[in-house]
PDB file with one MODEL, atoms N, CA, C and O in Angstrom:
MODEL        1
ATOM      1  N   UNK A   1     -41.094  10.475 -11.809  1.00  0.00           N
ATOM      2  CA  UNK A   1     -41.117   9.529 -10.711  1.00  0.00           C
ATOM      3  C   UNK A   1     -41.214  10.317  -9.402  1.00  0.00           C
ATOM      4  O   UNK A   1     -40.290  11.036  -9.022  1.00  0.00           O
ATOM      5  N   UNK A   2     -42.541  10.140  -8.614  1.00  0.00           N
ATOM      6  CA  UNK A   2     -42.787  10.621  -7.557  1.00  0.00           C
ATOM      7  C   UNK A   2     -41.629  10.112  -6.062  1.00  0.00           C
ATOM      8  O   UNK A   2     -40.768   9.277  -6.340  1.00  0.00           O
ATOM      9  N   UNK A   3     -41.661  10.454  -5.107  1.00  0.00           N
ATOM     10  CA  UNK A   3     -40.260  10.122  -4.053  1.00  0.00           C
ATOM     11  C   UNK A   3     -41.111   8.950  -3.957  1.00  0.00           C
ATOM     12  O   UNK A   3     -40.726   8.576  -5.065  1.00  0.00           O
ATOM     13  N   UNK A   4     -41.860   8.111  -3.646  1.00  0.00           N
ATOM     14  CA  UNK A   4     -42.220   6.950  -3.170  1.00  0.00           C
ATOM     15  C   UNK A   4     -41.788   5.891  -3.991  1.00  0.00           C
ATOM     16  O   UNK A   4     -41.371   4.809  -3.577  1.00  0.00           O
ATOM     17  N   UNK A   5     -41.957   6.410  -5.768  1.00  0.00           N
ATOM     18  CA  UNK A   5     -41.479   5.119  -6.583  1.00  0.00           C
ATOM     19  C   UNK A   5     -40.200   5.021  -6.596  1.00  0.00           C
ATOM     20  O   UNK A   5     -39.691   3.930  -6.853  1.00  0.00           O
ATOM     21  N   UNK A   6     -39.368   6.212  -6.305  1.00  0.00           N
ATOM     22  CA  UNK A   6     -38.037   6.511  -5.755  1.00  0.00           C
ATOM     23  C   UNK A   6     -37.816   5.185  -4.873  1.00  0.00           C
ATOM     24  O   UNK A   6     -37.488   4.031  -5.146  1.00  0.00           O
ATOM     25  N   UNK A   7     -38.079   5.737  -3.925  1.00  0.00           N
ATOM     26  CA  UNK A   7     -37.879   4.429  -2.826  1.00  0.00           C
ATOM     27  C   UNK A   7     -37.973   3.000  -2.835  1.00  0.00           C
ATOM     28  O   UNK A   7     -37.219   2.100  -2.466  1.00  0.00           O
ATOM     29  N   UNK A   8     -39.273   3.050  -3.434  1.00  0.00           N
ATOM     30  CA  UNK A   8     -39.537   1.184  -3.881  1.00  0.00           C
ATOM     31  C   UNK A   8     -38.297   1.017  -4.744  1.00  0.00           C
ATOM     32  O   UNK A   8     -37.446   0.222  -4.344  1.00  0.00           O
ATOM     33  N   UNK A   9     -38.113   1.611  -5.774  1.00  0.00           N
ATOM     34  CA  UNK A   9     -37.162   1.134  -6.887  1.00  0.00           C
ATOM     35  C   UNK A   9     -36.131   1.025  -6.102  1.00  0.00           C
ATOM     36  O   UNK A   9     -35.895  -0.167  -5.905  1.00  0.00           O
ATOM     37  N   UNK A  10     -35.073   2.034  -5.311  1.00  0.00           N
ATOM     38  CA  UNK A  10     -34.262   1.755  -5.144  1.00  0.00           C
ATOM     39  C   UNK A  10     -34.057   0.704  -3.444  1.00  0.00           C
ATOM     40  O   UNK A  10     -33.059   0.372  -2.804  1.00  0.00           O
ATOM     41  N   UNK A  11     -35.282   0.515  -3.276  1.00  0.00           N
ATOM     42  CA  UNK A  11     -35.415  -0.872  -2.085  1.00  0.00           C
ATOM     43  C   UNK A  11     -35.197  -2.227  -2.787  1.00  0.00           C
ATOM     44  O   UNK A  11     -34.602  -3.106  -2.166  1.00  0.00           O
ATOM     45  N   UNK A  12     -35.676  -2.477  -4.149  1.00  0.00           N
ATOM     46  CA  UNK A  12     -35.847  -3.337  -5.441  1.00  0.00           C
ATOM     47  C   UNK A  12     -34.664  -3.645  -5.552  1.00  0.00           C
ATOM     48  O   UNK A  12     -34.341  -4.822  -5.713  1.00  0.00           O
ATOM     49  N   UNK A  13     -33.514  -2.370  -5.473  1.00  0.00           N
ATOM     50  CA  UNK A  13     -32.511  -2.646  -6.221  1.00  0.00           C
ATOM     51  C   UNK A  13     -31.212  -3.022  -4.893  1.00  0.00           C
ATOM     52  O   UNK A  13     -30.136  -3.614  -4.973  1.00  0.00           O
ATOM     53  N   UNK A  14     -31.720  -2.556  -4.064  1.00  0.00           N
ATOM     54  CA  UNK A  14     -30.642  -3.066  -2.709  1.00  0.00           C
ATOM     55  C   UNK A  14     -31.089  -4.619  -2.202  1.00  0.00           C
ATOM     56  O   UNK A  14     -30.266  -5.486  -1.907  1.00  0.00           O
ATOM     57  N   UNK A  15     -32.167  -4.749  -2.173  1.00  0.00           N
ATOM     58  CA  UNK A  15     -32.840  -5.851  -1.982  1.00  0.00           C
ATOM     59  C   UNK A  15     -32.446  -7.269  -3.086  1.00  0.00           C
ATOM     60  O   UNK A  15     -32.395  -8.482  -2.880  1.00  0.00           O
ATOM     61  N   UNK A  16     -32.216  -6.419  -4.298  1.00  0.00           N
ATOM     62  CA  UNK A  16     -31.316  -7.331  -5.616  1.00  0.00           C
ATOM     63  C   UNK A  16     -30.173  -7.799  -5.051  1.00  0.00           C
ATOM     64  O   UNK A  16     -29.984  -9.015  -5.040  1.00  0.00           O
ATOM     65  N   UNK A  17     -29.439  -7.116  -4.617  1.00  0.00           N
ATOM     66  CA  UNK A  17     -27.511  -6.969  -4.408  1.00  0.00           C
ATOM     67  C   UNK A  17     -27.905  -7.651  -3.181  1.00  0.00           C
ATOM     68  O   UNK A  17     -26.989  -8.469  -3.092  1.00  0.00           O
ATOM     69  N   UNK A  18     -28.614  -7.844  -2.238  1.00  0.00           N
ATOM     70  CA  UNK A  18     -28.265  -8.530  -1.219  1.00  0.00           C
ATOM     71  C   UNK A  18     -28.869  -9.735  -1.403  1.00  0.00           C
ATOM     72  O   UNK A  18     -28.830 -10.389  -0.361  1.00  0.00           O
ATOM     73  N   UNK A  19     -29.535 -10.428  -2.500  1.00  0.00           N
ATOM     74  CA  UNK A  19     -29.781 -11.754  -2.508  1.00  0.00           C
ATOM     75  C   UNK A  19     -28.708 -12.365  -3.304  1.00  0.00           C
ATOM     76  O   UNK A  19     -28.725 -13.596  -3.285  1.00  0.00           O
ATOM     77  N   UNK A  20     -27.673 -11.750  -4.080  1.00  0.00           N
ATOM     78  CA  UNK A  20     -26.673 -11.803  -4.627  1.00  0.00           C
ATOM     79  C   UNK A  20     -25.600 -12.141  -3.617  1.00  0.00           C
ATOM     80  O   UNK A  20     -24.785 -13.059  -3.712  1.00  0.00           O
ATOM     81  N   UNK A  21     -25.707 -11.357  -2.741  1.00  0.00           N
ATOM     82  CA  UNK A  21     -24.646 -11.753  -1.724  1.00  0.00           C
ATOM     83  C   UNK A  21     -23.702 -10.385  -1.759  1.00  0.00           C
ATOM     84  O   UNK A  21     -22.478 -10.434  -1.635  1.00  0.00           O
ATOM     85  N   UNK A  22     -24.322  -9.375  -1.914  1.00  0.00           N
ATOM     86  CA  UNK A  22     -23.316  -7.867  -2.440  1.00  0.00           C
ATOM     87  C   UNK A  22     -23.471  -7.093  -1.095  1.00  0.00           C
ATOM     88  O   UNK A  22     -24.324  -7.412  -0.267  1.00  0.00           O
ATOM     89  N   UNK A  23     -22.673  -6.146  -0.935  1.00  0.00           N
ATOM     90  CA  UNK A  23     -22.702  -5.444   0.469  1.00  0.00           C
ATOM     91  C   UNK A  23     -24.025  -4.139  -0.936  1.00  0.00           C
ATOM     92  O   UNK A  23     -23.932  -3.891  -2.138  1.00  0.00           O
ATOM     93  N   UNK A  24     -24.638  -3.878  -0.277  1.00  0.00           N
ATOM     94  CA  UNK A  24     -25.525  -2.882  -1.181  1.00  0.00           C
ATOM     95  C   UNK A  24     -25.152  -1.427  -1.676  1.00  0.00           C
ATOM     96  O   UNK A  24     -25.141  -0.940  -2.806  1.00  0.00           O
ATOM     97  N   UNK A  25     -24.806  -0.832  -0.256  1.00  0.00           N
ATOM     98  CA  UNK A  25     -24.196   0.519  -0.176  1.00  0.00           C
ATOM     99  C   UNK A  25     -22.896   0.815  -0.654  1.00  0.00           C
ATOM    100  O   UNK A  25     -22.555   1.714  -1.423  1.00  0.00           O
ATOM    101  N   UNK A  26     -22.132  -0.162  -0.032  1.00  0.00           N
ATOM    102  CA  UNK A  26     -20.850  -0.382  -1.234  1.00  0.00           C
ATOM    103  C   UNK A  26     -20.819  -0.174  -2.267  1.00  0.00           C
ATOM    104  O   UNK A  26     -20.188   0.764  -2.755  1.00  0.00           O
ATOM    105  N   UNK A  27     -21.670  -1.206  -3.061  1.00  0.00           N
ATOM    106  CA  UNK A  27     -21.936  -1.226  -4.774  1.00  0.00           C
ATOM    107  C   UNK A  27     -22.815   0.166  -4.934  1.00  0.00           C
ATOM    108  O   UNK A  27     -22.831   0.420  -6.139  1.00  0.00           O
ATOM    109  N   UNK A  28     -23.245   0.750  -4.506  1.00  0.00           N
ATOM    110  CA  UNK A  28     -24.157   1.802  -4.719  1.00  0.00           C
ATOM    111  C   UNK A  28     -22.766   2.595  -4.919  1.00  0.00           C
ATOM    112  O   UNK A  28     -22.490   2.882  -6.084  1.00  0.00           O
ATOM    113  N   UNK A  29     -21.840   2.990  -3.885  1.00  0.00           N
ATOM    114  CA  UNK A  29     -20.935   4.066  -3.718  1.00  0.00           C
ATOM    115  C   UNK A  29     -20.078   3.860  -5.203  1.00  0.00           C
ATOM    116  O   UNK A  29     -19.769   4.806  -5.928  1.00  0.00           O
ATOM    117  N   UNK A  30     -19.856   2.847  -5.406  1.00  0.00           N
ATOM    118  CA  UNK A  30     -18.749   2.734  -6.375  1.00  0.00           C
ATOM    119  C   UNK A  30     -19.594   2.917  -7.530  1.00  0.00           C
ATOM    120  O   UNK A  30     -18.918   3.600  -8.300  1.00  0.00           O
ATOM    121  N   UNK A  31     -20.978   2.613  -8.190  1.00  0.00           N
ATOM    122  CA  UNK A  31     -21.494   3.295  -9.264  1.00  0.00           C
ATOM    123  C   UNK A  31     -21.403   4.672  -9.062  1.00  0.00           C
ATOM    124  O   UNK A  31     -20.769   5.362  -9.861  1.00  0.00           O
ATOM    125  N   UNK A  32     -21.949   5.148  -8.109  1.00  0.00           N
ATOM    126  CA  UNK A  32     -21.703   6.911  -8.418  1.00  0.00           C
ATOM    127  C   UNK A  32     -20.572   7.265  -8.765  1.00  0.00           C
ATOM    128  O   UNK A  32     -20.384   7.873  -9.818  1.00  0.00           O
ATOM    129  N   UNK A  33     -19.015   6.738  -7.406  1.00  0.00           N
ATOM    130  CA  UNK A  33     -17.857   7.409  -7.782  1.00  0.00           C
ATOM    131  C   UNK A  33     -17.632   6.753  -9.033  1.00  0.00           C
ATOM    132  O   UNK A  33     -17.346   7.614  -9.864  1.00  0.00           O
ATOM    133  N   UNK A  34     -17.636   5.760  -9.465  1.00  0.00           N
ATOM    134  CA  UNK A  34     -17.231   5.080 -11.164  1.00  0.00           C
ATOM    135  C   UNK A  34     -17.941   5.825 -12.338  1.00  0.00           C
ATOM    136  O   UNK A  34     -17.464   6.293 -13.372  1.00  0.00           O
ATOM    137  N   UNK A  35     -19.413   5.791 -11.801  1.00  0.00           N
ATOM    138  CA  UNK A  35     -19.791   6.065 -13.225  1.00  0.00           C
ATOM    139  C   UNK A  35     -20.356   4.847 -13.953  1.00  0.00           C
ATOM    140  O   UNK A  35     -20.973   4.850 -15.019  1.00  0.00           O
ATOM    141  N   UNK A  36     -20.027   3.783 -13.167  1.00  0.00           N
ATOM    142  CA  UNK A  36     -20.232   2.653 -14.287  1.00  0.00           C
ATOM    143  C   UNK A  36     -21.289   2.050 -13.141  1.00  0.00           C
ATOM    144  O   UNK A  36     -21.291   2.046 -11.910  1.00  0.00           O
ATOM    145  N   UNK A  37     -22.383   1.433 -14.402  1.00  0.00           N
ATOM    146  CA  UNK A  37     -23.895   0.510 -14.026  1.00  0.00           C
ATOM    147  C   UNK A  37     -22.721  -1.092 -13.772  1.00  0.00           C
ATOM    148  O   UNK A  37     -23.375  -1.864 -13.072  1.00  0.00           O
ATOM    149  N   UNK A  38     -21.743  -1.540 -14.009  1.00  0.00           N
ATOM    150  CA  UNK A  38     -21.387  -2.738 -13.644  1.00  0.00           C
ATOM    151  C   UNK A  38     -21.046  -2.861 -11.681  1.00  0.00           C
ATOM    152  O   UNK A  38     -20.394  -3.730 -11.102  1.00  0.00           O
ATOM    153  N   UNK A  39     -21.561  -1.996 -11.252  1.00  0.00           N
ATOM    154  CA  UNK A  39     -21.512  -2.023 -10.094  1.00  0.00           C
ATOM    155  C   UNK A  39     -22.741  -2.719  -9.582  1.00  0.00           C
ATOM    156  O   UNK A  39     -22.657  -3.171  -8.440  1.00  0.00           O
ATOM    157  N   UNK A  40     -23.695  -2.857 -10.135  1.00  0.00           N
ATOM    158  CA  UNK A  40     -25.249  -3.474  -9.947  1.00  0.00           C
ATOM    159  C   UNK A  40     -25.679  -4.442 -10.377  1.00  0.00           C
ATOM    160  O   UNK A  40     -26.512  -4.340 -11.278  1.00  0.00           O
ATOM    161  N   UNK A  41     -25.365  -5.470 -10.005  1.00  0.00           N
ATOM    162  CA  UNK A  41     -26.260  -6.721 -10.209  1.00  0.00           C
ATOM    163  C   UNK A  41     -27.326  -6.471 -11.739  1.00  0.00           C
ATOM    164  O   UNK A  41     -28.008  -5.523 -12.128  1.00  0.00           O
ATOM    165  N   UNK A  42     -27.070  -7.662 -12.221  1.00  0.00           N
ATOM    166  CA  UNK A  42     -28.204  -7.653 -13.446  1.00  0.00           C
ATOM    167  C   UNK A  42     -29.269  -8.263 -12.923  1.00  0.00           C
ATOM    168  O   UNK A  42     -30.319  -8.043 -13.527  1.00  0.00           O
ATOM    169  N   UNK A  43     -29.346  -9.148 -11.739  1.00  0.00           N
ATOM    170  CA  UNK A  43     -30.827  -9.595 -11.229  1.00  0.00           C
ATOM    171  C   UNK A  43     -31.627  -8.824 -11.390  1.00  0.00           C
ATOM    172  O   UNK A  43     -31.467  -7.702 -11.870  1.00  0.00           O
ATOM    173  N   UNK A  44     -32.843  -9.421 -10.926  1.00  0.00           N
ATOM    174  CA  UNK A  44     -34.332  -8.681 -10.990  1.00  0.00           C
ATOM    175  C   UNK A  44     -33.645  -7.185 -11.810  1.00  0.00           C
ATOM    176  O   UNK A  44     -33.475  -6.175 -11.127  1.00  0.00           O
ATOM    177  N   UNK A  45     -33.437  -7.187 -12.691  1.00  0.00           N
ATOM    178  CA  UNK A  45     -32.922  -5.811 -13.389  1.00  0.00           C
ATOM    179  C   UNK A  45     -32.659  -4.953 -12.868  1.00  0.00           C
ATOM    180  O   UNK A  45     -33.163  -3.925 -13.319  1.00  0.00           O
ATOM    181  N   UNK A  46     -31.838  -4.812 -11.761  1.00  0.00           N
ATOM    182  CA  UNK A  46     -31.594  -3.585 -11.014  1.00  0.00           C
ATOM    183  C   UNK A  46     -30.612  -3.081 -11.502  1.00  0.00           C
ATOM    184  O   UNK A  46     -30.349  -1.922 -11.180  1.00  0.00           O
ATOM    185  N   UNK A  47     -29.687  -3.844 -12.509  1.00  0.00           N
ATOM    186  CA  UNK A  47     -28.540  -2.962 -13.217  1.00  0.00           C
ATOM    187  C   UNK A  47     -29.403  -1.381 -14.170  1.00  0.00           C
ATOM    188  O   UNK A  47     -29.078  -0.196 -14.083  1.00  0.00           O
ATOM    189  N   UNK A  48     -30.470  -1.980 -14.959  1.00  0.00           N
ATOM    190  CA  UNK A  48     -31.107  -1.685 -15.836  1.00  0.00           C
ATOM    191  C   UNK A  48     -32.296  -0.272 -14.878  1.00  0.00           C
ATOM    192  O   UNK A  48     -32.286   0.935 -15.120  1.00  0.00           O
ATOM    193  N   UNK A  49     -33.106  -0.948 -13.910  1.00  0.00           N
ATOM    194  CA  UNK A  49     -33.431   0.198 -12.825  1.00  0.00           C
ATOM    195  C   UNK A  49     -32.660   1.234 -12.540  1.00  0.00           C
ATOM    196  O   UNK A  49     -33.052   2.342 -12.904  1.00  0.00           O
ATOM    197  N   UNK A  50     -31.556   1.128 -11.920  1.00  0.00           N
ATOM    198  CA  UNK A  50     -30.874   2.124 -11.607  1.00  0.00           C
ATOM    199  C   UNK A  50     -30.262   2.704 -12.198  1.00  0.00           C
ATOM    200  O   UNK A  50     -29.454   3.411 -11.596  1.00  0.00           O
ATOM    201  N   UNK A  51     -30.281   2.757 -13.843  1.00  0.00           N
ATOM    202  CA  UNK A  51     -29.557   3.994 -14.624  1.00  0.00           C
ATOM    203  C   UNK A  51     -31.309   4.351 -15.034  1.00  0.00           C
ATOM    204  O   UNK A  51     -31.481   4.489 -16.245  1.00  0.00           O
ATOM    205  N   UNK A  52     -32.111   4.450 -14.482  1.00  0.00           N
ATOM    206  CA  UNK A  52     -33.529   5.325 -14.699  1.00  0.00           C
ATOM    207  C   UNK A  52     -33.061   6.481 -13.843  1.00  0.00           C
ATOM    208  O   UNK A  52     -33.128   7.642 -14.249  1.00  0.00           O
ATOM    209  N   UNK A  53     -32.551   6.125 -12.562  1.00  0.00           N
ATOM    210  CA  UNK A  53     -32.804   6.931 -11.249  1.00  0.00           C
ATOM    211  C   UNK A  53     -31.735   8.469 -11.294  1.00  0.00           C
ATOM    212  O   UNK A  53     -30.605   8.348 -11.768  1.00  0.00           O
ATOM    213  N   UNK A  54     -31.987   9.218 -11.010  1.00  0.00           N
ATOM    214  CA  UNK A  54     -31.540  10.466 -10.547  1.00  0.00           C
ATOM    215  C   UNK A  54     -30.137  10.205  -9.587  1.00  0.00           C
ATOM    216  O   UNK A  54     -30.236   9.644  -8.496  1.00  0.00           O
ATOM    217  N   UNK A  55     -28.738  10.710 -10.163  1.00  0.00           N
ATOM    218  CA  UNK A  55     -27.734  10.292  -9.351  1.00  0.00           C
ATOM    219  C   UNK A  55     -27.802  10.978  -8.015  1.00  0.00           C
ATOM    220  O   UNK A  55     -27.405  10.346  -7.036  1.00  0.00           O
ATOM    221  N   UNK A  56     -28.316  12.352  -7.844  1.00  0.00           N
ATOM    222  CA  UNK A  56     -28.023  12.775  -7.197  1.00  0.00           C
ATOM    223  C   UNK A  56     -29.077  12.385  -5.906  1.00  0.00           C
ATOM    224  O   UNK A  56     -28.872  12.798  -4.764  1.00  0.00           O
ATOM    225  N   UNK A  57     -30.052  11.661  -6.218  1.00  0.00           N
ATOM    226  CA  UNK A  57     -31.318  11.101  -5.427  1.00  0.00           C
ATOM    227  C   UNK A  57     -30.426  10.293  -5.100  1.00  0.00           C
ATOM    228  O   UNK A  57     -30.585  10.254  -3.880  1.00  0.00           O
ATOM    229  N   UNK A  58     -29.683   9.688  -5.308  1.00  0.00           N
ATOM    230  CA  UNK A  58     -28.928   8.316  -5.096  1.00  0.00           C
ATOM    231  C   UNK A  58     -28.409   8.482  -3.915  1.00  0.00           C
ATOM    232  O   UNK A  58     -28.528   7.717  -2.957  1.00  0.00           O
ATOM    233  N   UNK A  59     -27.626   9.827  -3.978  1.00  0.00           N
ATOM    234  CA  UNK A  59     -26.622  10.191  -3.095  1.00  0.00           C
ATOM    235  C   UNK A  59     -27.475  11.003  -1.750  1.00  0.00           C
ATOM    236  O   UNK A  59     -27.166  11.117  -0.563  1.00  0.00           O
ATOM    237  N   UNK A  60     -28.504  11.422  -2.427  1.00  0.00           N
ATOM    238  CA  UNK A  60     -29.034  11.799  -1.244  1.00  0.00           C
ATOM    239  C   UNK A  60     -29.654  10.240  -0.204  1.00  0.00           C
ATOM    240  O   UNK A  60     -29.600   9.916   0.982  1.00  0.00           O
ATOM    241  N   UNK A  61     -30.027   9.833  -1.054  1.00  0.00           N
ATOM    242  CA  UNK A  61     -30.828   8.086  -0.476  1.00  0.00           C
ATOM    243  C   UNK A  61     -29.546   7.480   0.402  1.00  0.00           C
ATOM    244  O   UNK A  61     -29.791   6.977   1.498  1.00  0.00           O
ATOM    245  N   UNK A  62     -28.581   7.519   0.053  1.00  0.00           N
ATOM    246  CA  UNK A  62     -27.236   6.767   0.523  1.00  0.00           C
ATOM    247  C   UNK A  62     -27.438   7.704   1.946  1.00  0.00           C
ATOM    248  O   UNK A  62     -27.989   7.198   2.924  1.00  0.00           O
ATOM    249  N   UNK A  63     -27.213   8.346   1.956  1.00  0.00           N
ATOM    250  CA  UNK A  63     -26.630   9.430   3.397  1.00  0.00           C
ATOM    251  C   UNK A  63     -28.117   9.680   4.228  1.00  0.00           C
ATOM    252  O   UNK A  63     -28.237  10.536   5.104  1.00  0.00           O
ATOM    253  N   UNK A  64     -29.193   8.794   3.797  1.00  0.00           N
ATOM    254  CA  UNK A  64     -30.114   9.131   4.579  1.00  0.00           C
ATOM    255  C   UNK A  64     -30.669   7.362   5.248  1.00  0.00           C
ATOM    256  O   UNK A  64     -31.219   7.040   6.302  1.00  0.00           O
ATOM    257  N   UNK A  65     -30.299   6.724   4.304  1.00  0.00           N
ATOM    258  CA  UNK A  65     -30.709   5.435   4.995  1.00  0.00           C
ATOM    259  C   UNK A  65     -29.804   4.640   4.788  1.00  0.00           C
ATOM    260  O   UNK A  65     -30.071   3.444   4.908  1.00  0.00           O
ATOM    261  N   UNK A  66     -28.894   4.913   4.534  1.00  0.00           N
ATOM    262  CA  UNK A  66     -27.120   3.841   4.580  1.00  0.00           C
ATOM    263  C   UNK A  66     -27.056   3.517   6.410  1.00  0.00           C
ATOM    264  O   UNK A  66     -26.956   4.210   7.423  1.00  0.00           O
ATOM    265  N   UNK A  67     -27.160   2.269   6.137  1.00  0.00           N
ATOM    266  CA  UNK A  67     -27.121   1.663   7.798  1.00  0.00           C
ATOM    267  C   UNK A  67     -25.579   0.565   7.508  1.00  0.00           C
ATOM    268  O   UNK A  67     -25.120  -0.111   8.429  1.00  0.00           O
TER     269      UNK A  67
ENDMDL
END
């Protein structure tokens, strides 16, 4: 996965949690520190998306566009 599909996916998957009604970055923080995919919405499969993704991309993505 090139950085761009990076991005879409994990826009997919913040974009999930906030039609849910989820703070995004929040739920993002607590899958990394947990460990656990029940931090992510099963909508549009973003539970299922985001155990594809690279944790540490995660963490870099968080600290670069966490608003």
């Amino acid at each position: 996965m090139n950085n761009r599909e990076f991005i879409l996916t994990m826009e997919d998957i913040i974009q999930a949690m906030r039609e849910k009604g989820y703070d995004p970055y929040q739920q993002l923080r607590g899958y990394l520190l947990e460990n656990e995919p029940g931090y992510i919405t099963r909508y549009k499969d973003a539970r299922t998306l985001i155990q594809t993704l690279d944790k540490e991309l995660i963490k870099q993505y968080l600290a670069q566009y966490e608003k």
